[in-house]
N, C-alpha and C positions, 0 to 999 in steps of 0.2 A: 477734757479731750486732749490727747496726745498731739503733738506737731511733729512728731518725729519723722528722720526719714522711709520710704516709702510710703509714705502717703503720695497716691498722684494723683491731679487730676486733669483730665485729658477736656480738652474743649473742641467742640468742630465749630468753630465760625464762618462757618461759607460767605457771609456778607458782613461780620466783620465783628466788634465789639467794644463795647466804651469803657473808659476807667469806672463810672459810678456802677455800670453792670457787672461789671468783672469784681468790686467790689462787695457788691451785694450780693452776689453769687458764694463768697467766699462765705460772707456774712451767714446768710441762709442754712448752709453748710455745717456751722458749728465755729467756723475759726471767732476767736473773741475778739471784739472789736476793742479791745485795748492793746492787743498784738500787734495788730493792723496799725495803732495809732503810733506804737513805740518804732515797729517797723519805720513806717513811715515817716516819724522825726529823723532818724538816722538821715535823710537829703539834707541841703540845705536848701528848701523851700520851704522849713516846717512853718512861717511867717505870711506863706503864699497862701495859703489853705486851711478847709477846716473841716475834720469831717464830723458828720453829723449820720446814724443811721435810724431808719424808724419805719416799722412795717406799714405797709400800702397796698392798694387793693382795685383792680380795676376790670372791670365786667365779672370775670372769673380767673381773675389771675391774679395771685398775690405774689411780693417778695417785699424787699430791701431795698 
């Protein structure tokens, strides 16, 4: 899958949204979660954090 630009994606969070939703959203999506990881060592937090993704499942609703 391409990263390129034009890709958007548009969110409506009327009540709001968390880093691990907004991540797993991404996730779900197709983006690779080793983009996400290189991405996200570029901070200097990369020491603060870990990330971990793995599909889950509750009533009827799955994701990331």
């Amino acid at each position: 899958m391409g990263l390129g630009a034009g890709n958007t994606l548009y969110y409506e969070c009327f009540s709001g949204i968390s880093g691990d939703m907004h991540l797993g959203a991404l996730i779900d999506l197709g983006v690779p979660l080793e983009h996400l990881r290189a991405e996200l060592g570029k901070l200097e937090l990369v020491n603060e954090f870990e990330l971990v993704a793995e599909p889950d499942s509750k009533m009827v609703i799955s994701g990331s």
